[in-house]
N, C-alpha and C positions, 0 to 999 in steps of 0.2 A: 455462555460467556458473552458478554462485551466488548465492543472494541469501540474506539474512537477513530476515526479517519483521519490523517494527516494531512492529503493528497491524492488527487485523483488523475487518471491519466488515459488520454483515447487510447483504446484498443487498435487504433491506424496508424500506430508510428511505423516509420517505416521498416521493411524488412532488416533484422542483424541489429533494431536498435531497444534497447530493452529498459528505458527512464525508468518506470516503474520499480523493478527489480535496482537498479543504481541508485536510487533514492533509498530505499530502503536499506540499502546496504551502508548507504554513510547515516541514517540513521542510527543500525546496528552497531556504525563501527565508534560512534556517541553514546554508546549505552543501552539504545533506547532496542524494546524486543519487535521492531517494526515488519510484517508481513504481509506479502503479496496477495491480495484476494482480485477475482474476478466479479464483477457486476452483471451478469449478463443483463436485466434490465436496459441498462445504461451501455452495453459494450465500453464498459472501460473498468481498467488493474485500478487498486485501490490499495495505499500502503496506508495500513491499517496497525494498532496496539494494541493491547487486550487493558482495557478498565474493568474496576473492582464492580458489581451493582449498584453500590451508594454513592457513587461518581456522577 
């Protein structure tokens, strides 16, 4: 699978605060099938969609 990225977001937000997952949830709540992945590379969440191959 593919995905396209939306947004990216540092792994240091502060403790209790979770952009990542919020972002993705008003995504979700527009339609769109948007999910939380982690980077560890990069340390950072990444709301991410799933695209088709030939995208």
């Amino acid at each position: 699978m593919r995905a396209k990225v939306l947004e990216r977001f540092s792994a240091g937000a502060p403790r209790g605060s979770w952009p990542a997952e919020e972002y993705a949830a008003r995504r979700r709540a527009e339609g769109e099938p948007a999910t939380v992945v982690m980077d560890m590379e990069s340390d950072a969440f990444l709301v991410v969609v799933p695209t088709r191959d030939d995208d």
